[in-house]
N, C-alpha and C positions, 0 to 999 in steps of 0.2 A: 337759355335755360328753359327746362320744360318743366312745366309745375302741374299738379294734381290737387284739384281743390283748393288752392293759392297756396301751395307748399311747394319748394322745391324738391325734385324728385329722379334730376339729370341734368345731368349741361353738357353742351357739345365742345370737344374743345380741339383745338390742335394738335398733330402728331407732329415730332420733330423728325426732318425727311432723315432717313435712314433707319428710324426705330421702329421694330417690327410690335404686332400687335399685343403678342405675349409680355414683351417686356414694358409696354405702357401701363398692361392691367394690372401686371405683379410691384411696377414703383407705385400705383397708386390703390394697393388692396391693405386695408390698415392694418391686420394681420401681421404680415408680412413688413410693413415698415415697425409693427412692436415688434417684432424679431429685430431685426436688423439694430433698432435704440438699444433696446437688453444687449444684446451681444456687444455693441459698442461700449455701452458702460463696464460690464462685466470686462471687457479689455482695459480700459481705463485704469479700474481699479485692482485689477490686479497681473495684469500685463498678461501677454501671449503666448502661445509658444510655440516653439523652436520647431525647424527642422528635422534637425535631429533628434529634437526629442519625439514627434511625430514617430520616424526611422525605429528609433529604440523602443519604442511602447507598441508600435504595430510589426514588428521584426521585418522590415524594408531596407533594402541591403541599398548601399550605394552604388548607380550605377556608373562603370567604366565611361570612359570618353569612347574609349573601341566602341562598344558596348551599341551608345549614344550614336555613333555615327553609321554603322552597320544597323541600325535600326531605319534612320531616316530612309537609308539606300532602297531598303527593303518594303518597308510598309510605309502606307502615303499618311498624312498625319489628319 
């Protein structure tokens, strides 16, 4: 812990091996986790939604399985 004037002011702490730098600052920017609680509750209480209904409110057609696989072929993902 590094302090400034006997306050705390940073602490060094461990990165789990694999997780890159971006996603340590944004799980621990508190911004960002009050996002994440709100949007949790606001699910909670009044549940999510659909696919489809995503699909029907932004006019996003469903795509074919041809579609889907003629794509993979074609462009890398």
């Amino acid at each position: 812990m590094l302090t400034r004037r006997g306050k705390p002011v940073a602490a060094v702490v461990p990165i789990r091996p694999g997780m890159d730098a971006e996603t340590f600052a944004l799980s621990h920017n508190p911004a960002f986790i009050e996002a994440v609680n709100r949007s949790w509750k606001g699910y909670q209480e009044k549940g999510g939604t659909s696919l489809a209904e995503i699909r029907t409110k932004y006019g996003i057609r469903r795509q074919t399985a041809r579609r889907r696989a003629r794509r993979g072929r074609s462009q890398p993902r």
